[in-house]
C-alpha positions in Angstrom: 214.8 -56.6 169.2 217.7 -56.5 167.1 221.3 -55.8 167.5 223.6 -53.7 165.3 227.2 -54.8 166.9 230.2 -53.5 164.6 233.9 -54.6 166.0 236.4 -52.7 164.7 240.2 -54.2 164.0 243.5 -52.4 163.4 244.5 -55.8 162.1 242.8 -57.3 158.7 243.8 -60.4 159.5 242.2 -60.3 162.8 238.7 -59.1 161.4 238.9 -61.7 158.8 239.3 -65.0 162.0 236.6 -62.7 163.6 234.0 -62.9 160.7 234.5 -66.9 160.1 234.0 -67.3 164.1 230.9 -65.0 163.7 229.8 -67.6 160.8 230.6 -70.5 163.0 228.6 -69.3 166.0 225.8 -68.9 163.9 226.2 -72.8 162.6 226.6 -73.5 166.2 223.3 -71.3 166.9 224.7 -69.1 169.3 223.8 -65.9 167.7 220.5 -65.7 164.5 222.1 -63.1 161.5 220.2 -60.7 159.6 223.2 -59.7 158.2 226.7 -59.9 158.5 229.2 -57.9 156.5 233.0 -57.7 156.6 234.8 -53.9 155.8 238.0 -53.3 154.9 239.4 -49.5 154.2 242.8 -49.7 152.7 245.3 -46.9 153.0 243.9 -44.5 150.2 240.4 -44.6 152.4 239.1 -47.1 149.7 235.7 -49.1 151.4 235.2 -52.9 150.9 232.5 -54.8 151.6 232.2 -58.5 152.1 228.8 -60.2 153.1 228.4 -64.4 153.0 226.0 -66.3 150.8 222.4 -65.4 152.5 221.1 -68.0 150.6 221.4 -70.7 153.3 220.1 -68.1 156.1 217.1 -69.4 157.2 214.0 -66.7 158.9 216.5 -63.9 156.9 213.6 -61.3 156.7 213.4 -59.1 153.8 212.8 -56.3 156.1 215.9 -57.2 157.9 218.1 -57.6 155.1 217.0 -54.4 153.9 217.5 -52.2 156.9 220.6 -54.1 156.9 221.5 -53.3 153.4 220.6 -49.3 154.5 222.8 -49.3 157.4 225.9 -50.3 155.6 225.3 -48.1 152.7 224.5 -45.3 155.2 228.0 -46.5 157.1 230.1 -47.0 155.3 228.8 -44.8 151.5 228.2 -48.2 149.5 225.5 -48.2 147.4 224.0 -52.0 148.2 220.7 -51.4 148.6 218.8 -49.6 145.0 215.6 -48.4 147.2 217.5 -46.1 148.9 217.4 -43.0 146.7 217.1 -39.2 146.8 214.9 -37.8 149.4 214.9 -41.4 150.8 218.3 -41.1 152.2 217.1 -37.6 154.3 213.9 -39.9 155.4 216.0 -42.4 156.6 218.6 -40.9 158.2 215.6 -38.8 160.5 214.2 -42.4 161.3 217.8 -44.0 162.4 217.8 -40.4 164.4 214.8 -41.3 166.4 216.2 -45.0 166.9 220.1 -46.4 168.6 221.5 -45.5 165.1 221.9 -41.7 165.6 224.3 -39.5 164.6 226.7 -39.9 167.4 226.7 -43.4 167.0 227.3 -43.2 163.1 230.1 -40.7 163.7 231.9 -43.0 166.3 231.5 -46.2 163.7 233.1 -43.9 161.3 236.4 -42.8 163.5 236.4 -46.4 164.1 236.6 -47.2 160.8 239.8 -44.6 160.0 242.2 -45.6 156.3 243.9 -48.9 157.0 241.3 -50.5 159.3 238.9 -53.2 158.7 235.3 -54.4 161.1 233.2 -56.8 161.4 229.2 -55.9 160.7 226.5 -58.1 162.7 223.0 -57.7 162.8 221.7 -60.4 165.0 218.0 -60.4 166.0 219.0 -63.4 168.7 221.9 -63.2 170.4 223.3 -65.5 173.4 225.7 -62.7 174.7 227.9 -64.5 177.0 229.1 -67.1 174.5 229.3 -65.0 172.0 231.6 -62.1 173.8 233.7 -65.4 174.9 234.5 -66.7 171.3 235.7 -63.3 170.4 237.6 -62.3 173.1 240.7 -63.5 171.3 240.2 -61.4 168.7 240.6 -58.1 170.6 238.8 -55.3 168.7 237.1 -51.7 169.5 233.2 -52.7 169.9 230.3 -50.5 168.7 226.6 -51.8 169.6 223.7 -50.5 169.6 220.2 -52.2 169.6 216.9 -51.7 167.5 213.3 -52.4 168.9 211.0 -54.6 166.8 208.9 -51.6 166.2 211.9 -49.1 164.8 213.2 -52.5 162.7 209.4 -52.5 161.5 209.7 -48.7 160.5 213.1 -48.3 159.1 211.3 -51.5 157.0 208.6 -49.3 156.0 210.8 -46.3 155.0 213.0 -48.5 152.8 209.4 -50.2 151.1 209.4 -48.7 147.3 206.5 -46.6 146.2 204.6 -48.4 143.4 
C-alpha cells in the first residue's frame, strides 16, 4: 500500500526544513519515497515544483514514479508527466475517483494550497509512522493523507501505460 501524504505550510521557509527532514528520514530509512515533490504558489497563484535527484532512489518503480508524476500534474496543473494526454486525463481522473484520490480529497489539497503557500508532496510505499509524525512535528503544517492499495497503484499504472 502506498501513501499520498501532502503537508501544507503558510511558511516557505518551513516547507523547505520540512522537505530536507523528509530527505533525511529516508537516508535514515524511516519512510521508502516514490516520490517527493516540493510546491510553492507565489502571490500571483504561480505553481512551482521541486522534486530531488531520483537517481539515487533505489526500488523507485516506474509505475510509481508515474502515478506519481500524474498526481502532481493532476494537483497541482503541471504538465510532468507527457503520457498523460487528452482523453487520458478524463480516464484517469474516473480511476483516482474509484481510489483515496477523489474529488473531495483533490479539492481540499487545492484550498490547502491557496496563492502564497507552499507543501510538501510524499509518496511513500513504507512508512514508519510514529517516527516519522515525530521529526515533523516542529514543522507545524495542515496534513492531507490519503492511502492507495497495491492493486489501485497497479491500475492507475496501467491507465498511465502508452498505447503502442
Amino acid at each position: 500500500m502506498a501513501d499520498l501524504i501532502i503537508l501544507s505550510y503558510q511558511d516557505e521557509a518551513k516547507a523547505e526544513a520540512a522537505f530536507e527532514a523528509v530527505q533525511s528520514l529516508e537516508r535514515d530509512l524511516i519512510i521508502e519515497l516514490a516520490g517527493l515533490a516540493l510546491v510553492h504558489v507565489d502571490d500571483k497563484g504561480k505553481t512551482r515544483v521541486e522534486m530531488p535527484d531520483q537517481g539515487n532512489r533505489v526500488g523507485l518503480a516506474a509505475a510509481s514514479g508515474a502515478v506519481f508524476g500524474a498526481l502532481i500534474g493532476l494537483f497541482f496543473f503541471v504538465p510532468l508527466v507527457g503520457l498523460v494526454v487528452g482523453g487520458a486525463i478524463g480516464a484517469l481522473v474516473a480511476r483516482l475517483d474509484k481510489t483515496g484520490v477523489n474529488a473531495a480529497f483533490r479539492d481540499r489539497v487545492k484550498s490547502e494550497l491557496a496563492r502564497g503557500r507552499s507543501a510538501v508532496v510524499i509518496y511513500a510505499t513504507k512508512l514508519t509512522q510514529d517516527k516519522f509524525a515525530d521529526a515533523l512535528a516542529p514543522f507545524g503544517g495542515t496534513v492531507v493523507q490519503t492511502s492507495l492499495s497495491d492493486d489501485e497503484e497497479r491500475e492507475l499504472a496501467h491507465d498511465l501505460t502508452p498505447v503502442a
